[in-house]
N, C-alpha and C positions, 0 to 999 in steps of 0.2 A: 186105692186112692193114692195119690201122691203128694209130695211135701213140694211143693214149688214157691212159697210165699214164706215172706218171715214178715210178723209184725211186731213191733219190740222186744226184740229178740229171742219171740219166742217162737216155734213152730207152726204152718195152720197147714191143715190138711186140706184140699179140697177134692170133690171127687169128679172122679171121670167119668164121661156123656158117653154112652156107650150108643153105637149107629146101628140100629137094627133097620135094613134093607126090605123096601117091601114084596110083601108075597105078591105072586101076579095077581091072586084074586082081590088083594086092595089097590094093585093097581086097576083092574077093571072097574070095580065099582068106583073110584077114583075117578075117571075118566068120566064115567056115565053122571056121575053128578055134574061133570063142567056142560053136559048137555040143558044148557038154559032155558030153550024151547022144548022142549020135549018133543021132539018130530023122532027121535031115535037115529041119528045120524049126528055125528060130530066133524061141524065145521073147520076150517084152517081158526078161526080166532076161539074155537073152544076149546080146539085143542091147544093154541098158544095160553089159554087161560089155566087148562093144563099143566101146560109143563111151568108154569112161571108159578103154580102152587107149589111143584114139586120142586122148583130151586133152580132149574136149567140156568146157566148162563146167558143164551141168548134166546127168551122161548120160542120169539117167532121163526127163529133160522130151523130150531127143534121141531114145530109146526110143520113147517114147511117139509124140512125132510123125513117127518113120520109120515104124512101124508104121500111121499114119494113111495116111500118102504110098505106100506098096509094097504093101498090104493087100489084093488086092483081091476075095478071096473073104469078108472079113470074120472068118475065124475065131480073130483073134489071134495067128495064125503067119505066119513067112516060110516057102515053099517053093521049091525051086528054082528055078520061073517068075516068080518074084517077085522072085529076088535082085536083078535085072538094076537093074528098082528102086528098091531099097535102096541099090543101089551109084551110081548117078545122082544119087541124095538126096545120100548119102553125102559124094560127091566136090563138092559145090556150094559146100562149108563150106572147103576147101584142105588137107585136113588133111595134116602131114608129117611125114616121117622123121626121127626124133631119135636 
Protein backbone atom coordinates (compact mmCIF):
# COMPACT_ATOMS: atom_id res chain seq x y z
CA UNK A 1 0.00 0.00 0.00
CA UNK A 2 1.01 3.50 -0.24
CA UNK A 3 0.76 6.75 1.53
CA UNK A 4 -0.09 9.24 -1.24
CA UNK A 5 -3.07 11.39 0.64
CA UNK A 6 -2.93 13.42 3.70
CA UNK A 7 -6.29 14.41 5.26
CA UNK A 8 -5.90 16.64 8.36
CA UNK A 9 -2.65 15.99 8.68
CA UNK A 10 -2.78 12.89 9.15
CA UNK A 11 -1.82 9.97 7.11
CA UNK A 12 -4.22 7.60 4.70
CA UNK A 13 -3.08 4.76 3.10
CA UNK A 14 -4.73 3.46 0.18
CA UNK A 15 -3.99 0.53 -1.71
CA UNK A 16 -2.83 -0.57 -4.82
CA UNK A 17 -5.00 -2.28 -7.88
CA UNK A 18 -2.97 -4.76 -8.87
CA UNK A 19 -3.45 -5.78 -13.05
CA UNK A 20 -3.63 -9.17 -13.44
CA UNK A 21 -3.48 -9.91 -17.47
CA UNK A 22 -5.77 -12.39 -18.87
CA UNK A 23 -4.99 -16.12 -19.51
CA UNK A 24 -5.61 -16.93 -23.11
CA UNK A 25 -8.21 -19.32 -21.99
CA UNK A 26 -10.36 -16.21 -20.52
CA UNK A 27 -9.65 -14.71 -23.45
CA UNK A 28 -11.26 -17.30 -25.55
CA UNK A 29 -14.23 -17.92 -23.66
CA UNK A 30 -14.25 -14.01 -23.57
CA UNK A 31 -14.63 -13.78 -27.13
CA UNK A 32 -17.27 -16.52 -27.56
CA UNK A 33 -19.44 -14.81 -25.29
CA UNK A 34 -19.46 -11.49 -27.68
CA UNK A 35 -20.88 -14.21 -30.07
CA UNK A 36 -24.56 -12.72 -29.83
CA UNK A 37 -25.98 -15.01 -32.43
CA UNK A 38 -24.76 -17.90 -31.82
CA UNK A 39 -23.94 -19.08 -35.35
CA UNK A 40 -20.18 -19.94 -33.97
CA UNK A 41 -18.49 -17.38 -36.04
CA UNK A 42 -17.47 -13.98 -34.82
CA UNK A 43 -18.30 -11.09 -36.84
CA UNK A 44 -16.11 -7.69 -37.27
CA UNK A 45 -18.92 -5.81 -34.75
CA UNK A 46 -18.63 -8.77 -32.22
CA UNK A 47 -15.49 -8.58 -32.27
CA UNK A 48 -15.28 -4.66 -31.99
CA UNK A 49 -17.84 -5.43 -29.00
CA UNK A 50 -14.97 -7.38 -27.86
CA UNK A 51 -12.32 -5.62 -27.68
CA UNK A 52 -14.34 -2.29 -26.38
CA UNK A 53 -15.12 -4.82 -23.27
CA UNK A 54 -11.64 -5.48 -22.84
CA UNK A 55 -10.69 -1.61 -22.86
CA UNK A 56 -9.05 -1.14 -26.44
CA UNK A 57 -8.58 2.33 -27.38
CA UNK A 58 -10.08 2.18 -30.53
CA UNK A 59 -12.05 -1.20 -30.80
CA UNK A 60 -13.26 -0.97 -34.22
CA UNK A 61 -9.62 -0.20 -35.74
CA UNK A 62 -8.86 -3.47 -33.01
CA UNK A 63 -11.63 -5.37 -35.00
CA UNK A 64 -10.73 -4.62 -37.98
CA UNK A 65 -6.98 -5.62 -37.60
CA UNK A 66 -7.69 -8.81 -35.57
CA UNK A 67 -9.75 -9.84 -38.35
CA UNK A 68 -6.78 -9.16 -40.79
CA UNK A 69 -4.30 -11.20 -38.31
CA UNK A 70 -6.70 -14.56 -37.54
CA UNK A 71 -8.68 -14.47 -41.02
CA UNK A 72 -7.46 -16.86 -42.70
CA UNK A 73 -10.08 -18.26 -45.11
CA UNK A 74 -10.74 -14.45 -46.02
CA UNK A 75 -14.57 -14.58 -45.37
CA UNK A 76 -14.91 -11.91 -42.81
CA UNK A 77 -15.54 -14.36 -39.89
CA UNK A 78 -13.81 -15.98 -37.05
CA UNK A 79 -14.39 -19.62 -36.68
CA UNK A 80 -13.43 -21.96 -34.33
CA UNK A 81 -9.92 -22.65 -36.01
CA UNK A 82 -9.17 -19.38 -36.14
CA UNK A 83 -9.81 -18.44 -32.55
CA UNK A 84 -6.67 -19.80 -31.51
CA UNK A 85 -5.53 -16.62 -33.38
CA UNK A 86 -7.43 -14.10 -32.45
CA UNK A 87 -6.49 -15.02 -28.97
CA UNK A 88 -2.50 -14.83 -29.74
CA UNK A 89 -3.48 -11.29 -31.24
CA UNK A 90 -5.38 -10.72 -28.58
CA UNK A 91 -3.15 -11.35 -25.65
CA UNK A 92 0.01 -9.24 -27.27
CA UNK A 93 -1.78 -6.00 -26.28
CA UNK A 94 -1.70 -7.23 -22.00
CA UNK A 95 -5.16 -6.65 -21.58
CA UNK A 96 -6.51 -6.97 -17.70
CA UNK A 97 -8.96 -7.75 -15.14
CA UNK A 98 -10.61 -4.78 -13.79
Amino acid sequence: MRNNNKARGRNVVTPRRASIPYTKEQLKGMFWRCDKNGDGRLSRQELEDAFSYLGAYIPGWRAKRALRYADDNGDGFLADKEIDELVKYAAQFGYTLS
